[in-house]
Residue, then its C-alpha position, 0 to 999 in steps of 0.5 A: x456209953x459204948x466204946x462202938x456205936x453203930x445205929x441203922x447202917x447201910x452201906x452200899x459200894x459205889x457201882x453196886x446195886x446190892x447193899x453190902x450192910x442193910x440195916x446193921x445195929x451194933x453196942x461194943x462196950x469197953x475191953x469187950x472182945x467181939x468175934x465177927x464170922x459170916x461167909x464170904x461178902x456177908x459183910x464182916x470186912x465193910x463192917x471194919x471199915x465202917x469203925x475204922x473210918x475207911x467208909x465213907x473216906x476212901x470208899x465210896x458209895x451210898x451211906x446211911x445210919x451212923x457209927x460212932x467210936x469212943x463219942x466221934x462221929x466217923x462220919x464227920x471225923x478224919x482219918x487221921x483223928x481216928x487213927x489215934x482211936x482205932x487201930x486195924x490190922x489187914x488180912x496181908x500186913x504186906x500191904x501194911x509195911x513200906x519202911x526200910x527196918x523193923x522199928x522204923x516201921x513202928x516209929x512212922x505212924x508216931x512220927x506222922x501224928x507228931x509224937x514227941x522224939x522221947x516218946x516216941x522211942x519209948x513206944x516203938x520199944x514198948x511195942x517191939x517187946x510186946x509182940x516179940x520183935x525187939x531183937x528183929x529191930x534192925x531187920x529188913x522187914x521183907x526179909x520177915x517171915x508171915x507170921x513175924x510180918x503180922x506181928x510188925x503190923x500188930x506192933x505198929x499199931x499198938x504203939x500208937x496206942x489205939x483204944x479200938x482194935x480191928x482185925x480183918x483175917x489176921x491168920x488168913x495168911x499164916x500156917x496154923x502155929x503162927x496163926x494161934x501164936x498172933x491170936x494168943x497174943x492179941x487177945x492177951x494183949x487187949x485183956x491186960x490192957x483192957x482194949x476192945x477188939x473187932x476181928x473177922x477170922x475163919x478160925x474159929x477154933x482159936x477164937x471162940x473159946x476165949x472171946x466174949x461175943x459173936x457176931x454172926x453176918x448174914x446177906x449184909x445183917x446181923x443174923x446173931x449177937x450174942x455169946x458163943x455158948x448160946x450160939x453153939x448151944x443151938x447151933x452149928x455154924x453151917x447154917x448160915x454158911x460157917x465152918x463149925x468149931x471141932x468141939x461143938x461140931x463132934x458134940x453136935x454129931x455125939x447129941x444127934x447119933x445118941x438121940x438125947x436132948x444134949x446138956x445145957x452147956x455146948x463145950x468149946x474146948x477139948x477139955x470141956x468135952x473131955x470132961x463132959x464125956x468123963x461125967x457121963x452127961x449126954 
């Protein structure tokens, strides 16, 4: 049974006559880390919503179709109950933290599901440690930096141990060094412990390499799901509004100015293409 489950969803916010998701169909199997990308309202965000349970709770509107996560129906399931599941970091984690120091912040949402004191201490130093934060744990977290405030967000829900990971532009907030340091850590963190993951980020370098799928939105459906070497293989994101890679895109342009067919594996890193231009491949 897949981890996600999301069968003929549609979702239409509450005073809008355009339908945010129209039809979306999506299987997420466990320890799978799927890459959403679309442009800006495609539909990646509602999308995240949707798994997490926020639509149809919080956000009203027109739902149809359904979308289960690990055998509950979100639909039909409370918050609360989902939370236990389903972890999610916003694009701001501000709007994520309220307590007055750093492990305070991580013990809250333990505190409000009831986990026992012993256990509870256990997983704020468990998470602390984990994202780097321990030795911040007294600190005052709007004295944090950007990148040391997502990862308290990050730790804060990973303490509550949730199978599902979402991410909503986790980066869209950090400069480049903070952003590659929160996704190195994310992905390292869901492939030790074979969590599943959903994020939706506009950097696309720092992902696509090393994720196993991507989702690719378009107008409120799912234009492409697959992997990145069959994406970029025949395509360059710029069509359906994505800002492209830099490997693929300067392998795109080398394949259009030699005129050649190209090889049947895109690289996607530096060192594939350097070593593709060092085998002499077109």
């Amino acid at each position: 049974m897949p981890v996600i489950e999301v069968k003929g969803l549609r979702f239409r916010y509450e005073g809008s006559e355009a339908w945010s998701l129209d039809g979306v169909d999506l299987e997420v199997s466990e320890g799978e880390l799927v890459l959403v990308v679309g442009p800006t309202g495609s539909g990646k965000s509602t999308l995240l919503r949707a798994v997490v349970g926020l639509i149809p709770h919080f956000y009203r509107g027109d739902y149809q179709g359904s979308v289960r996560v690990c055998g509950l129906d979100v639909a039909e399931t409370p918050v609360h109950v989902i939370a236990t599941k389903v972890g999610m970091v916003f694009q701001n984690p501000e709007t994520q933290l309220f307590s007055t120091t750093v492990e305070a912040e991580v013990a809250f949402p333990l505190e409000n599901l009831g986990v026992p004191r012993d256990e509870m201490l256990a997983r704020v130093e468990e998470a602390l440690r984990a994202t780097g934060m321990a030795e911040l744990r007294k600190k005052n977290p709007a004295e944090l930096s950007g990148g040391q405030k997502q990862r308290l967000a990050i730790a804060s829900i990973i303490a509550m141990r949730p199978e599902v990971l979402l991410l909503d532009e986790p980066t869209s907030m950090l400069d480049p060094v903070s952003a590659q340091e929160i996704l190195e850590f994310v992905v390292g963190y869901c492939r030790s412990e074979g969590k599943t993951m959903l994020v939706s980020e506009h950097r696309l370098d720092l992902l696509v390499p090393v994720v196993d799928r991507i989702v690719v939105f378009s107008e409120g459906r799912i234009a492409f799901d697959g992997s990145p070497q069959h994406f970029f293989l025949r395509h360059t994101g710029a069509e359906f509004g994505i800002k492209p890679p830099r490997v693929p895109e300067v392998y795109h342009r080398a394949v259009a100015a030699s005129g050649s067919g190209g090889c049947e594996r895109v690289p996607l890193t530096a060192g594939e293409l350097v070593e593709l231009v060092s085998s002499g491949d077109p």
